[in-house]
TORLUM-5024 format. One record per residue: residue number from 1; residue in three letters; x, y, z of N, C-alpha, C in turn. Coordinates in steps of 0.05 Angstrom, whole numbers, always signed. Last residue first. Example, Ala and Ser with C-alpha at 12.3 -4.5 7.8 and 13.67 -1.06 7.14 Angstrom:
<drenmars>
2,ser,+257,-45,+142,+273,-21,+143,+258,+1,+157
1,ala,+264,-114,+156,+246,-90,+156,+264,-66,+156
</drenmars>
This chain:
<drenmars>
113,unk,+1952,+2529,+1671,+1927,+2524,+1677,+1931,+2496,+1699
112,unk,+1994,+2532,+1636,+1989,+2542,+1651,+1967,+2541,+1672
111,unk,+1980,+2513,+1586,+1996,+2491,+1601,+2002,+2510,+1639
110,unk,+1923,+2498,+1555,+1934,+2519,+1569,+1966,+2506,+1588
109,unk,+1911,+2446,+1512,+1899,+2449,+1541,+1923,+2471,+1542
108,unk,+1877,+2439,+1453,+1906,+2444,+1462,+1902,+2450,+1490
107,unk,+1833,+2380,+1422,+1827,+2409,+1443,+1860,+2411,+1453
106,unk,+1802,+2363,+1360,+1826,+2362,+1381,+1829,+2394,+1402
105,unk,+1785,+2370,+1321,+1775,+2363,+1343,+1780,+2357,+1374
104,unk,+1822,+2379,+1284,+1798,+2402,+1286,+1782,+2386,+1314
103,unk,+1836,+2345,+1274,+1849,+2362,+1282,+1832,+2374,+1284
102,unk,+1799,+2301,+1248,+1817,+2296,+1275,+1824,+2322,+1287
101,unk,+1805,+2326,+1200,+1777,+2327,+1215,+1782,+2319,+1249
100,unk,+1857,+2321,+1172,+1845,+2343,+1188,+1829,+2348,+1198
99,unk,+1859,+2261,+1181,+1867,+2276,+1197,+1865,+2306,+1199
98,unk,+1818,+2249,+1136,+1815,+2242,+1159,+1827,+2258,+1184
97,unk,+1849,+2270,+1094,+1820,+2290,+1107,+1819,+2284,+1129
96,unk,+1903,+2246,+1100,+1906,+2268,+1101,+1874,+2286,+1115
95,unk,+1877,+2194,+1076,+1884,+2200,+1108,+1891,+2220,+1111
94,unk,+1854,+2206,+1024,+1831,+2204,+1042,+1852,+2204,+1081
93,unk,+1901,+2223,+1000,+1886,+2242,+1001,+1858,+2242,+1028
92,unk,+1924,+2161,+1003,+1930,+2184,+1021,+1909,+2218,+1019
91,unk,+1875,+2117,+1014,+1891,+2138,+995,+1907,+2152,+1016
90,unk,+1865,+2060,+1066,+1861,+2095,+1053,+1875,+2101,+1031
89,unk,+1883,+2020,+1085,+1860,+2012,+1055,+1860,+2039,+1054
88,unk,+1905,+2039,+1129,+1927,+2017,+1114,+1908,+2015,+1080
87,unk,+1866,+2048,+1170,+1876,+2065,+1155,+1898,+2049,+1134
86,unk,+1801,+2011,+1141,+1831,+2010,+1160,+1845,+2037,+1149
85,unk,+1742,+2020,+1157,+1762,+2023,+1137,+1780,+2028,+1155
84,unk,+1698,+2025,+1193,+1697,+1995,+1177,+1730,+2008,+1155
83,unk,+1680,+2095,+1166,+1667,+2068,+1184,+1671,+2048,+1168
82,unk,+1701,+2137,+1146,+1711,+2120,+1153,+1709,+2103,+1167
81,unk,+1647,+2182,+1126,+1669,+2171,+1118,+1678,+2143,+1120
80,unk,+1616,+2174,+1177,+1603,+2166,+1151,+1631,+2161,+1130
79,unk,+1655,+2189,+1219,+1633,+2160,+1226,+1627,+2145,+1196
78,unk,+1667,+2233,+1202,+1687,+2219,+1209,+1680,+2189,+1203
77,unk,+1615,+2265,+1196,+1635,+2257,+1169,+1656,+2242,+1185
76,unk,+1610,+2266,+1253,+1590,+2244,+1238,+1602,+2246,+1210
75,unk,+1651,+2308,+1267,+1643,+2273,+1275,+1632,+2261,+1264
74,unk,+1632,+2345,+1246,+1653,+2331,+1236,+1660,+2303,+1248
73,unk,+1576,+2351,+1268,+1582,+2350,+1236,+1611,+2336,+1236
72,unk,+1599,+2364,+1318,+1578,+2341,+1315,+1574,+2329,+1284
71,unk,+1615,+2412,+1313,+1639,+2390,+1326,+1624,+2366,+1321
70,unk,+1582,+2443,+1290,+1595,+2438,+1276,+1610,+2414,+1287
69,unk,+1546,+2446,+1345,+1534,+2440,+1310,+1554,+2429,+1296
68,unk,+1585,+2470,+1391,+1581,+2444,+1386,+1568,+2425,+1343
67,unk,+1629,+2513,+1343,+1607,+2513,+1357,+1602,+2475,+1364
66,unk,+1694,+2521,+1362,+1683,+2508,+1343,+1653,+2493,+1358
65,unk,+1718,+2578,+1399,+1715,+2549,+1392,+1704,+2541,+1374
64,unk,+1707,+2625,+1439,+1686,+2598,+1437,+1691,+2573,+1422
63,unk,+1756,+2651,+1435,+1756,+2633,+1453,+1730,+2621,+1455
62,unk,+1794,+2612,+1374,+1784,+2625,+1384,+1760,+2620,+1408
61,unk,+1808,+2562,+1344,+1830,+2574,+1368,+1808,+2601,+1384
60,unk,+1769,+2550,+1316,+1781,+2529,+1337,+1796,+2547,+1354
59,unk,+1787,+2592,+1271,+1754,+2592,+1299,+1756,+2571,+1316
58,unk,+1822,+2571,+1254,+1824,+2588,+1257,+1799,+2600,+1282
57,unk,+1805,+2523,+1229,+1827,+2522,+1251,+1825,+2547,+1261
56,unk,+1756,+2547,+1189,+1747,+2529,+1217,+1772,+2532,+1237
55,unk,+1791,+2569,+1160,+1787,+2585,+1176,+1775,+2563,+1200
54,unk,+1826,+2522,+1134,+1843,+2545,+1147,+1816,+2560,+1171
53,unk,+1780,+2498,+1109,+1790,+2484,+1121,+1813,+2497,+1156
52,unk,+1770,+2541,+1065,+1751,+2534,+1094,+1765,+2519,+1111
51,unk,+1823,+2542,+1038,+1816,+2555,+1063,+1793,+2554,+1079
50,unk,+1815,+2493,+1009,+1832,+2492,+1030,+1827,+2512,+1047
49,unk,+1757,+2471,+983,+1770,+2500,+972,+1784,+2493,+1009
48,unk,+1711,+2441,+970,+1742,+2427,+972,+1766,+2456,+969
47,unk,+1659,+2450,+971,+1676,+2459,+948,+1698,+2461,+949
46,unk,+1646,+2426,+1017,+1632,+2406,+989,+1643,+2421,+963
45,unk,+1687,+2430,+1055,+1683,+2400,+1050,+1669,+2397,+1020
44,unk,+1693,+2480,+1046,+1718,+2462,+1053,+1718,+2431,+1037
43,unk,+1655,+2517,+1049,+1678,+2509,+1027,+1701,+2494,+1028
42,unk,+1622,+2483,+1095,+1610,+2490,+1065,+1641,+2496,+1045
41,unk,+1663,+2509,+1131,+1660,+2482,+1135,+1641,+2474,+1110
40,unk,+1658,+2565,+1131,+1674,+2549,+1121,+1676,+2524,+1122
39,unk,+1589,+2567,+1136,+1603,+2578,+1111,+1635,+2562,+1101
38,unk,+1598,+2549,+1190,+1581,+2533,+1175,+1588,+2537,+1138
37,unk,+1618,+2599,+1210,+1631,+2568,+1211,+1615,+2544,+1199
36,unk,+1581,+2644,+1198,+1618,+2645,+1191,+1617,+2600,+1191
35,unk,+1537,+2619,+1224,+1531,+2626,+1199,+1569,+2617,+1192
34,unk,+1558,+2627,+1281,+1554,+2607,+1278,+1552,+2600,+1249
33,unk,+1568,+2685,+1276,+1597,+2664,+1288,+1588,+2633,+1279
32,unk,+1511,+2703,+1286,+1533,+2705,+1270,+1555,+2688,+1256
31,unk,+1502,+2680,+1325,+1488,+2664,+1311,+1501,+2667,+1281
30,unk,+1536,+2711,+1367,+1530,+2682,+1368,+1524,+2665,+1344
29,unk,+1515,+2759,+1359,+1538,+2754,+1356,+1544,+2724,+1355
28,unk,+1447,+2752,+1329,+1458,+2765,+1356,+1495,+2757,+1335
27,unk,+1408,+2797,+1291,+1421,+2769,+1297,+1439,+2771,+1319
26,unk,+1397,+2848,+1272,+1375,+2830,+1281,+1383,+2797,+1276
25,unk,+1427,+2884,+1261,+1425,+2878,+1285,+1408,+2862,+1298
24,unk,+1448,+2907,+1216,+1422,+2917,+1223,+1421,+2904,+1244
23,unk,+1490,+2877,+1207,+1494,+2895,+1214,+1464,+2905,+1217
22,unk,+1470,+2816,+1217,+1484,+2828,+1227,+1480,+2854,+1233
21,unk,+1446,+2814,+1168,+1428,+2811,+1185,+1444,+2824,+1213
20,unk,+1490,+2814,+1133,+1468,+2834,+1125,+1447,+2832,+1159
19,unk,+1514,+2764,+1147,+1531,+2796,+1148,+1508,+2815,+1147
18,unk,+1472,+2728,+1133,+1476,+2731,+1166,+1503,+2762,+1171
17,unk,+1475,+2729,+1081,+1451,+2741,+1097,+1449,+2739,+1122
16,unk,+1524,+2708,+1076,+1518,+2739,+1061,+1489,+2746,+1077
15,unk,+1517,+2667,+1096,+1544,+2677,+1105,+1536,+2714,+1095
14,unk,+1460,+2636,+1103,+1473,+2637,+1082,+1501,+2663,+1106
13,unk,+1440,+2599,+1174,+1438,+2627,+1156,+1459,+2628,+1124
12,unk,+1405,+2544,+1181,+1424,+2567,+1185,+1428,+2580,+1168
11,unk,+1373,+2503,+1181,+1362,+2523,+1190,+1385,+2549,+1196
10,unk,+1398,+2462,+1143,+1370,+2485,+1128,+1362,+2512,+1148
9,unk,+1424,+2440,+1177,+1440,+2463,+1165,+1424,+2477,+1152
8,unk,+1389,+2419,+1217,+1410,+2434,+1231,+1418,+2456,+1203
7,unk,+1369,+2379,+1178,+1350,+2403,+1196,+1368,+2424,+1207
6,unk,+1415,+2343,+1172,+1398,+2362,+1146,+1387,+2388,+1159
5,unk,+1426,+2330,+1219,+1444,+2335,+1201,+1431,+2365,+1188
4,unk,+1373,+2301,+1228,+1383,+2323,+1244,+1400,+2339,+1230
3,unk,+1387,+2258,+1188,+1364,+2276,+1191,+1368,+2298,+1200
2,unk,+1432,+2237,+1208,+1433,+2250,+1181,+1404,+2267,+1188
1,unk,+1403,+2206,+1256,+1423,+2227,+1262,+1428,+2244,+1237
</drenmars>
């Protein structure tokens, strides 16, 4: 499954060459959106910078969401993280990530609906 991991993110676009690709039009809107959330989920996790963290929530609310790619990435940092660890043996820095990776996975249902 790391394998896949790897293959999945070599094959996506840098954030600056999916804007450039963009506006010339030789990417769809999709693949776009997809580049954006891989970008903040890149400064979140490996350059610990809080607003990736902000925009992923931020593309959670929107109405596609948080592409499957990514919902599958934060699962498997959930798995690789905290497999076999009580929350009671965490830091708090480490239950705090835990729970924002939780949140981010978490679906708000319409109450109207």
């Amino acid at each position: 499954m790391t394998q896949n991991y790897i293959e999945v993110r070599n094959k996506t676009l840098s954030l600056d060459a999916a804007i450039q690709a963009r506006e010339r039009g030789e990417i769809s809107q999709d693949r776009y959106i997809e580049a954006q959330q891989w970008n903040s989920w890149h400064k979140w996790v490996d350059l610990r910078q809080e607003t990736g963290w902000h925009e992923l929530q931020a593309h959670k609310s929107h109405e596609i969401g948080l592409l499957p790619a990514i919902r599958v990435v934060i699962e498997m940092e959930l798995a690789r993280v905290f497999r076999g660890k009580l929350d009671a043996d965490l830091s708090q820095q480490e239950r705090d990530f835990k729970q924002r990776l939780i949140s981010l996975l978490e679906i708000k249902f319409n109450k109207n609906i």
